[in-house]
N, CA, C and O atoms as CSV, one atom per row, in Angstrom:
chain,resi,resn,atom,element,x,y,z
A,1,UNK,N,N,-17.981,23.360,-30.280
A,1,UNK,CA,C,-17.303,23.584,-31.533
A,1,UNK,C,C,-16.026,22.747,-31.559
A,1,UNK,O,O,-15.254,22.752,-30.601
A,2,UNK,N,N,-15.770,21.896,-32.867
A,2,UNK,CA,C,-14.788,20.747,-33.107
A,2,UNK,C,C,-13.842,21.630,-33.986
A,2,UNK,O,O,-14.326,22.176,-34.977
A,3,UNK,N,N,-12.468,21.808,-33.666
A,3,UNK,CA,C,-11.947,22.561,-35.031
A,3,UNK,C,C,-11.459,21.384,-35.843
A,3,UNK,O,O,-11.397,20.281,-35.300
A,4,UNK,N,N,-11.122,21.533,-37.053
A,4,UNK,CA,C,-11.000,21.149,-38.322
A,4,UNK,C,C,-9.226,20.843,-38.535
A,4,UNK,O,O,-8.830,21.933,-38.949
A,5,UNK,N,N,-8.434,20.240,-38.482
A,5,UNK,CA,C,-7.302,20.072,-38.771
A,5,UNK,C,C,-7.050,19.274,-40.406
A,5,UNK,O,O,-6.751,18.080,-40.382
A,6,UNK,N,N,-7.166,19.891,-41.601
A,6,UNK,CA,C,-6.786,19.465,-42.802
A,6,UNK,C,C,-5.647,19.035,-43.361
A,6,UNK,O,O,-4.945,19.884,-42.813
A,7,UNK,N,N,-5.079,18.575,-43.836
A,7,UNK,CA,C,-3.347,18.069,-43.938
A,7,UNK,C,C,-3.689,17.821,-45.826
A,7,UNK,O,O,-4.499,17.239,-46.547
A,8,UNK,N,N,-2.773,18.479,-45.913
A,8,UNK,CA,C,-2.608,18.072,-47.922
A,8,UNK,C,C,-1.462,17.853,-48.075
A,8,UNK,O,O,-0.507,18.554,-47.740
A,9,UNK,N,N,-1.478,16.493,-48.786
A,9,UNK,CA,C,0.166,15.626,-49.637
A,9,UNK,C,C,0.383,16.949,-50.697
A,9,UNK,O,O,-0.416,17.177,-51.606
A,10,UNK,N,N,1.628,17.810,-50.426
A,10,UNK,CA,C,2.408,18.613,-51.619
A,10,UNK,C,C,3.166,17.784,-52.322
A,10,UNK,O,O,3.623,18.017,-53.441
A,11,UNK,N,N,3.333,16.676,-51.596
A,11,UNK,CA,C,4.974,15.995,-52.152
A,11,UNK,C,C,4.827,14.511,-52.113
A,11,UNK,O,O,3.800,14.368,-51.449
A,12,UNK,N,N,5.166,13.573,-52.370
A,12,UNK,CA,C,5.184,12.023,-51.921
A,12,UNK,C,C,5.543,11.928,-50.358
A,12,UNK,O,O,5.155,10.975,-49.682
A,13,UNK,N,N,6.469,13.198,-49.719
A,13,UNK,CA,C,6.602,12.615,-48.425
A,13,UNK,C,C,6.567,14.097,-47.489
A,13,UNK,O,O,6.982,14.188,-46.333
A,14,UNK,N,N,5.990,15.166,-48.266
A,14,UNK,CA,C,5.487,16.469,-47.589
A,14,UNK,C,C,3.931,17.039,-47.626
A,14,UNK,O,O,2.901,16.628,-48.159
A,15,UNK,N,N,4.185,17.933,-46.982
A,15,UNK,CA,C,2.541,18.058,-46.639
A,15,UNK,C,C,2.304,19.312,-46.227
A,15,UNK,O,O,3.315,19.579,-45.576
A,16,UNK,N,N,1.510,20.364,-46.196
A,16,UNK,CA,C,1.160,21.038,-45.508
A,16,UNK,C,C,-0.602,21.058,-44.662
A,16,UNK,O,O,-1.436,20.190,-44.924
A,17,UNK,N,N,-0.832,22.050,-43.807
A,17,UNK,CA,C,-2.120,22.213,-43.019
A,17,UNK,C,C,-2.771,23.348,-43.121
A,17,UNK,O,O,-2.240,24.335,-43.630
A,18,UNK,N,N,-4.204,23.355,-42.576
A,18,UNK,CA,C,-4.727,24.502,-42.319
A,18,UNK,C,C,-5.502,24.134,-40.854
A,18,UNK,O,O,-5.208,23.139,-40.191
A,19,UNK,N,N,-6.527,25.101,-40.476
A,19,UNK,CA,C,-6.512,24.842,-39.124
A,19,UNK,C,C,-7.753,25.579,-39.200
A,19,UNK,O,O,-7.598,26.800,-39.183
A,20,UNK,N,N,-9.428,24.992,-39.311
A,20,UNK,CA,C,-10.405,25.946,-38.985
A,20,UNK,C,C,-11.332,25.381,-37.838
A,20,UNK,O,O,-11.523,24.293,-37.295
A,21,UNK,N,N,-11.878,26.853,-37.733
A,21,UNK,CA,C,-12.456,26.719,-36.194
A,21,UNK,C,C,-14.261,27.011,-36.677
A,21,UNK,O,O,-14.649,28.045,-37.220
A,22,UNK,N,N,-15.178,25.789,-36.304
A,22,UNK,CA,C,-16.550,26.649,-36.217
A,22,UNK,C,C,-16.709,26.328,-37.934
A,22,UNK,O,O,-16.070,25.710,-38.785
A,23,UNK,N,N,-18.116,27.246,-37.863
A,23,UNK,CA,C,-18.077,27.586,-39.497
A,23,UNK,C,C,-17.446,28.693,-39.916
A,23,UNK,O,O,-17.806,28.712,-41.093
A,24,UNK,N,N,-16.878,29.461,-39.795
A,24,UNK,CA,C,-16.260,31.072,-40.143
A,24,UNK,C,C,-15.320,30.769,-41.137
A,24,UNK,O,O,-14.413,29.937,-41.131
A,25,UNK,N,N,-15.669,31.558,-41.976
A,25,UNK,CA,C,-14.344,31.159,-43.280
A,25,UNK,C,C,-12.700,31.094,-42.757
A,25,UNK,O,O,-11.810,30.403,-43.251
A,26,UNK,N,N,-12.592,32.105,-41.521
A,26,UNK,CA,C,-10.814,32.432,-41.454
A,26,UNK,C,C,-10.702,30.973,-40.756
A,26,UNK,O,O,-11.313,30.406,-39.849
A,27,UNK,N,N,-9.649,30.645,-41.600
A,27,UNK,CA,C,-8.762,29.896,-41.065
A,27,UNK,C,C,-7.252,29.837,-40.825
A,27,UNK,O,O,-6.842,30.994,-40.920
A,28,UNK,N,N,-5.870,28.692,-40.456
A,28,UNK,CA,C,-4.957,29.246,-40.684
A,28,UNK,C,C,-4.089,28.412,-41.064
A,28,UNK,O,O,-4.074,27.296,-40.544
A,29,UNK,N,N,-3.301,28.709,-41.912
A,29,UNK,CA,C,-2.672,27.907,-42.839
A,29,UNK,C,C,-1.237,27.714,-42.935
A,29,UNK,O,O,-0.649,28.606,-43.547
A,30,UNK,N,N,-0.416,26.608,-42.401
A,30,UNK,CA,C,0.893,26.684,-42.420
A,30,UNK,C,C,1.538,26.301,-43.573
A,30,UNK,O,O,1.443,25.283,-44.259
A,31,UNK,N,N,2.307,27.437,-43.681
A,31,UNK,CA,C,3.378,27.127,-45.286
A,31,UNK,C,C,4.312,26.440,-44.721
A,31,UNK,O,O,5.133,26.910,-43.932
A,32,UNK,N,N,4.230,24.890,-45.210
A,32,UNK,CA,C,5.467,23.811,-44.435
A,32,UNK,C,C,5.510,22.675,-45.251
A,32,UNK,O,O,4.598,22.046,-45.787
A,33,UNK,N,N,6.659,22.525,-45.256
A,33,UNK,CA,C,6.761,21.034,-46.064
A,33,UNK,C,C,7.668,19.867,-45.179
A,33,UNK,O,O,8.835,19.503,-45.327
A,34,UNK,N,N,6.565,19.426,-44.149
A,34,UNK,CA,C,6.674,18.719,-42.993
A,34,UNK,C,C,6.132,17.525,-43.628
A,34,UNK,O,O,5.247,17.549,-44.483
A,35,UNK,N,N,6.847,16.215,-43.059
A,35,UNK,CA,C,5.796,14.973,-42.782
A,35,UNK,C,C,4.682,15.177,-41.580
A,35,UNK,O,O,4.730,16.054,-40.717
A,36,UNK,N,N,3.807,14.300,-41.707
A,36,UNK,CA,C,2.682,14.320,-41.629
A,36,UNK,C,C,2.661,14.562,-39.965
A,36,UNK,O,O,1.918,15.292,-39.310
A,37,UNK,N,N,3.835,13.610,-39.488
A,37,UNK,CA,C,3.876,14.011,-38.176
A,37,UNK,C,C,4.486,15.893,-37.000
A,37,UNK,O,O,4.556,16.359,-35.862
A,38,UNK,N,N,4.777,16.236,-38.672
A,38,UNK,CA,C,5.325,17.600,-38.017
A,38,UNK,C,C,4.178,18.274,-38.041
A,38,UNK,O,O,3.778,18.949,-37.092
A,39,UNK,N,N,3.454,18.104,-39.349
A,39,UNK,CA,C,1.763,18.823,-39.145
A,39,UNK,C,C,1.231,19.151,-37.979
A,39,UNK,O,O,1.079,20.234,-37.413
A,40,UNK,N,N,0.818,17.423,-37.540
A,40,UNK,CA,C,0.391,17.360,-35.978
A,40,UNK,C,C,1.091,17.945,-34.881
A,40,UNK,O,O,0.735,18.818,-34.090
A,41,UNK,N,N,2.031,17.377,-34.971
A,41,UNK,CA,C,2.645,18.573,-33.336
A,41,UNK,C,C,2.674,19.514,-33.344
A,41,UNK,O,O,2.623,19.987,-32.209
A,42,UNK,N,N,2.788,20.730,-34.686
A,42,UNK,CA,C,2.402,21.803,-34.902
A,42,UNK,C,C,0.977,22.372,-34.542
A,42,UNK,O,O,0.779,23.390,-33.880
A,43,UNK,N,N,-0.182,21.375,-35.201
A,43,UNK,CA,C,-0.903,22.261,-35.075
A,43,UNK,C,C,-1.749,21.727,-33.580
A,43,UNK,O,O,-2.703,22.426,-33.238
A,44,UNK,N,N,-1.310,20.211,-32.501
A,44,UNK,CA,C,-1.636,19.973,-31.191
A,44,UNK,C,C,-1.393,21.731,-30.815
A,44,UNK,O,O,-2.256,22.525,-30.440
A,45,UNK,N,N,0.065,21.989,-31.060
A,45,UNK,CA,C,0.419,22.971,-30.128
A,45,UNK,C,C,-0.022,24.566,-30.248
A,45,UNK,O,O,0.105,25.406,-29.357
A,46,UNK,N,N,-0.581,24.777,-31.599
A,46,UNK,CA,C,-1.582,25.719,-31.551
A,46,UNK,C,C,-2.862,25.702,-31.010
A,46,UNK,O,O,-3.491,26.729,-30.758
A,47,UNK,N,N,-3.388,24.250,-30.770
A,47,UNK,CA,C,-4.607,24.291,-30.406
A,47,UNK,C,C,-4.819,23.240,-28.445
A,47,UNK,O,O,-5.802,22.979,-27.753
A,48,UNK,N,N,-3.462,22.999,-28.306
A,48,UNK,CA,C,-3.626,22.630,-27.028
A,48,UNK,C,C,-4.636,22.992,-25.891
A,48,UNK,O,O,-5.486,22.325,-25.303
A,49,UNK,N,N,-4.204,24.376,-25.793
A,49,UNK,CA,C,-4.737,25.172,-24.453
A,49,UNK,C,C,-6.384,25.447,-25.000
A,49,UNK,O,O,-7.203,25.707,-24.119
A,50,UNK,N,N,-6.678,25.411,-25.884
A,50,UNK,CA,C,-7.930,26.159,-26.211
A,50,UNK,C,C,-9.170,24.956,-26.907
A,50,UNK,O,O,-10.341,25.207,-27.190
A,51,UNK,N,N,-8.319,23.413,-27.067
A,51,UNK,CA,C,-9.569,22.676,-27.391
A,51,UNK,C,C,-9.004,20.726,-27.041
A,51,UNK,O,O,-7.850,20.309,-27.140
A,52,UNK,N,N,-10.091,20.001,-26.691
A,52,UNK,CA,C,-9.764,19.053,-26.627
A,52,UNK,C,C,-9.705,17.782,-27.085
A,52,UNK,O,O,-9.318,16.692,-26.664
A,53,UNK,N,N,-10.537,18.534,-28.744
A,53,UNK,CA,C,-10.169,17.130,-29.968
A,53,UNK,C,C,-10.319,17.844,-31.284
A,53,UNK,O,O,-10.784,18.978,-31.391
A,54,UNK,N,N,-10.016,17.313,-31.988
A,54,UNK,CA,C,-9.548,18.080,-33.754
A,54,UNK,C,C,-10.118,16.889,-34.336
A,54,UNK,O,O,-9.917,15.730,-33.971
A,55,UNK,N,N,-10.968,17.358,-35.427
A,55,UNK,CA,C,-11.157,16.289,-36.679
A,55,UNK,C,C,-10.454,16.117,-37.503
A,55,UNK,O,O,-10.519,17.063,-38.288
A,56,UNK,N,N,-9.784,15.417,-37.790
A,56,UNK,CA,C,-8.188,15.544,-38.905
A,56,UNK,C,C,-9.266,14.695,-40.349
A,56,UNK,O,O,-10.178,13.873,-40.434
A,57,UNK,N,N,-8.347,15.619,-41.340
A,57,UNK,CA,C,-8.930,14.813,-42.527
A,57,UNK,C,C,-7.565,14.709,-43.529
A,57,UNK,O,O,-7.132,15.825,-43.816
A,58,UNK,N,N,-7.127,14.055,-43.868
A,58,UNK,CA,C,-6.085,14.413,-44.860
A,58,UNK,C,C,-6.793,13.519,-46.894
A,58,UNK,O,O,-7.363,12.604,-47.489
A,59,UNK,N,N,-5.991,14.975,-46.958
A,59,UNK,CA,C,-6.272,15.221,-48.816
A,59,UNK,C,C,-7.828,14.793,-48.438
A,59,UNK,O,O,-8.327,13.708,-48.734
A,60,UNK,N,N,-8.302,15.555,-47.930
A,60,UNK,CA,C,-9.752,15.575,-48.350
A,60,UNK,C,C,-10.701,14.465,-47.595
A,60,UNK,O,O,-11.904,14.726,-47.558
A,61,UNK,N,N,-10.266,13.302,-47.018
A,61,UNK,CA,C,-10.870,12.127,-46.377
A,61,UNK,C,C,-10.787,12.268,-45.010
A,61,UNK,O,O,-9.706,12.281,-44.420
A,62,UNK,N,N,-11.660,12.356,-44.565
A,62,UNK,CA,C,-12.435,12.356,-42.929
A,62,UNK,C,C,-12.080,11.005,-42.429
A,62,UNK,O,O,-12.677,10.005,-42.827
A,63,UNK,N,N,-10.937,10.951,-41.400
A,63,UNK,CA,C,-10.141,10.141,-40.820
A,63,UNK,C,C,-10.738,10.267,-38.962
A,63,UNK,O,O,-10.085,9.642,-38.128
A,64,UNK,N,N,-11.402,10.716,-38.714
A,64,UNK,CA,C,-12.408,10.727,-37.377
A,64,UNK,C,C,-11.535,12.230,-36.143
A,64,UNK,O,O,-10.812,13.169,-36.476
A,65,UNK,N,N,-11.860,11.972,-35.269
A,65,UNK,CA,C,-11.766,12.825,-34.072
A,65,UNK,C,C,-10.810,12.105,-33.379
A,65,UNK,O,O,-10.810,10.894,-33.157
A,66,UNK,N,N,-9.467,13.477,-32.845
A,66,UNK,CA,C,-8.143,12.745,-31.890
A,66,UNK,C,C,-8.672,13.674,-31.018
A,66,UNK,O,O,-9.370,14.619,-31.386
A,67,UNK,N,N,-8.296,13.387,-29.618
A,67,UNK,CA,C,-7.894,13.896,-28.973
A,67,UNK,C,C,-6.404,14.935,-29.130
A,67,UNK,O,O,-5.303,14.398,-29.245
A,68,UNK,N,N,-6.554,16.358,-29.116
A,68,UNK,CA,C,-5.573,17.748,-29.424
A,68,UNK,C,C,-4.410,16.773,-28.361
A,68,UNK,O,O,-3.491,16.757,-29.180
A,69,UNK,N,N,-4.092,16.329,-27.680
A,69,UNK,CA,C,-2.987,15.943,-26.795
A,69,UNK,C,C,-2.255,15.120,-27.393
A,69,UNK,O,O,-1.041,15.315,-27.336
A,70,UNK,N,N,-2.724,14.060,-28.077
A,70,UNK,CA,C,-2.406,12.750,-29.039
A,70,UNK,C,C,-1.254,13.279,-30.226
A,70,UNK,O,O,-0.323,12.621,-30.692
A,71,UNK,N,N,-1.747,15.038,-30.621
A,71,UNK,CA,C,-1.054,15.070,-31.756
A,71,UNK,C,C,0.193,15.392,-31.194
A,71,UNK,O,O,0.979,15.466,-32.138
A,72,UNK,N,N,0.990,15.705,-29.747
A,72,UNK,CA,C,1.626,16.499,-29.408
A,72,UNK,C,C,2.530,15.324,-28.852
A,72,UNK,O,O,3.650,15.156,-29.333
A,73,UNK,N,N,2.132,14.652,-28.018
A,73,UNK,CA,C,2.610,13.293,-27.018
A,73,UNK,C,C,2.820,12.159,-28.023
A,73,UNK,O,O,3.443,11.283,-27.424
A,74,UNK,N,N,2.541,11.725,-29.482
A,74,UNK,CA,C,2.783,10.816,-30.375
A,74,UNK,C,C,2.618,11.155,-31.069
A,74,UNK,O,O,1.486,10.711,-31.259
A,75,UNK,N,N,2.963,12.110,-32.365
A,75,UNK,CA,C,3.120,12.617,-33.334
A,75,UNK,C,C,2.604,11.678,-34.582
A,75,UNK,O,O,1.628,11.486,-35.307
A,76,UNK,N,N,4.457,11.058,-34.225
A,76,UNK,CA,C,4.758,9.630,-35.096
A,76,UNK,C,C,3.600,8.679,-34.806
A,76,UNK,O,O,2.555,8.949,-35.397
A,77,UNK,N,N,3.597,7.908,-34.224
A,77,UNK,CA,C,2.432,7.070,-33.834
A,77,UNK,C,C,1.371,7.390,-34.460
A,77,UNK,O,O,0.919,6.519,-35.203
A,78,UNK,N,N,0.394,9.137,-34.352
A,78,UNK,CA,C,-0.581,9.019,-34.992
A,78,UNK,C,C,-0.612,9.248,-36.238
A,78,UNK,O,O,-1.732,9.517,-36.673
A,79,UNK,N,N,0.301,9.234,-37.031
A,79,UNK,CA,C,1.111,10.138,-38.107
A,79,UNK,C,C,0.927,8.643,-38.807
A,79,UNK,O,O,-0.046,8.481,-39.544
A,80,UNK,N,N,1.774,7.645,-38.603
A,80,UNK,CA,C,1.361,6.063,-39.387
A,80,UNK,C,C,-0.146,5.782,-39.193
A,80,UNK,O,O,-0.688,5.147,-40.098
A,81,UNK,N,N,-0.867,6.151,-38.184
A,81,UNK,CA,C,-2.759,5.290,-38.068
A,81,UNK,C,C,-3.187,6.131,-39.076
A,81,UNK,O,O,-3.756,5.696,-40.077
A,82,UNK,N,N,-2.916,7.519,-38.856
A,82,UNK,CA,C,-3.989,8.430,-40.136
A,82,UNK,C,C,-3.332,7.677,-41.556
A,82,UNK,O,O,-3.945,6.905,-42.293
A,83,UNK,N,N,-2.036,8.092,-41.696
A,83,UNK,CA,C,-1.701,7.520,-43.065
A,83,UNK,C,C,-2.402,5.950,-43.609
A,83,UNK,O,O,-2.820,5.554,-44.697
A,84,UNK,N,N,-2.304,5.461,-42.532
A,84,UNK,CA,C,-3.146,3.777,-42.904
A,84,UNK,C,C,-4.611,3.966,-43.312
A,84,UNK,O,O,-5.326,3.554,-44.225
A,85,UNK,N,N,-4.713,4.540,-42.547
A,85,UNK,CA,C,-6.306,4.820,-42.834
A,85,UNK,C,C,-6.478,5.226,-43.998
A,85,UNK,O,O,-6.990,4.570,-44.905
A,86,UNK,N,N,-5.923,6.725,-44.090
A,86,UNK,CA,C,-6.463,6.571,-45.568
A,86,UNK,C,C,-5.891,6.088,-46.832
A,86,UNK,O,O,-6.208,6.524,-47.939
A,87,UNK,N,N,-4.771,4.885,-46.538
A,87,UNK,CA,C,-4.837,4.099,-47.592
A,87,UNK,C,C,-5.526,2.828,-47.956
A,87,UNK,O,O,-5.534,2.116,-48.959
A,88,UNK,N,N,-6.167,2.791,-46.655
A,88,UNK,CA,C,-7.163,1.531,-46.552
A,88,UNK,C,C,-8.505,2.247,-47.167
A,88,UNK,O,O,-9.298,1.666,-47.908
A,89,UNK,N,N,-8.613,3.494,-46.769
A,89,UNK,CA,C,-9.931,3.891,-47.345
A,89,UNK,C,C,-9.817,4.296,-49.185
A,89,UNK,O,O,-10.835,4.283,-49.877
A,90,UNK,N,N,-8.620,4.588,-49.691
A,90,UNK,CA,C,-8.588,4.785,-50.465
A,90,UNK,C,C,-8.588,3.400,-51.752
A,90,UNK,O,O,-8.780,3.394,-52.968
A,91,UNK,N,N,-8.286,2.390,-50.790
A,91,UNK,CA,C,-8.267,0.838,-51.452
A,91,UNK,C,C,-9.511,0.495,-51.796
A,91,UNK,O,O,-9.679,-0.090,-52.867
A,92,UNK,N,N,-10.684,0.815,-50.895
A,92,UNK,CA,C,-11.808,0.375,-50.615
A,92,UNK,C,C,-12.779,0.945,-51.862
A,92,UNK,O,O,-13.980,0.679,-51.881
């Protein structure tokens, strides 16, 4: 089982997450108006101990599988590749 890390633009430069596991509807949802990189270290550090890659998708576009450590140890770093991505995918 891969959990699900979702990220939605609230703002031009905020965002919030949710966090699902499996197919089971509960998921969990942080009320935050973080850049993209606070998302991630947030939710690496909920899901550190208990898994060892997250599918991140932001606003809806499937941006592939990190390694849960990546979001915690380079935030920033992966915080600009996702954002590129999906403005390259959104160009396309």
């Amino acid at each position: 089982m891969q959990p699900h890390l979702d990220i939605r633009r609230i703002a031009p430069d905020f965002f919030t997450y949710s966090l699902h596991a499996g197919a089971a509807p509960s998921s969990f949802t942080e009320d935050t108006t973080d850049p993209v990189a606070g998302c991630l270290n947030d939710a690496g550090d909920s899901l550190g101990a208990y898994f060892p890659e997250v599918r991140v998708t932001i606003d809806g576009q499937v941006l592939g599988s990190y390694a849960v450590e990546q979001l915690t140890t380079n935030p920033a770093g992966l915080a600009d590749e996702l954002l590129q991505k999906a403005r390259a995918a959104r160009a396309t």
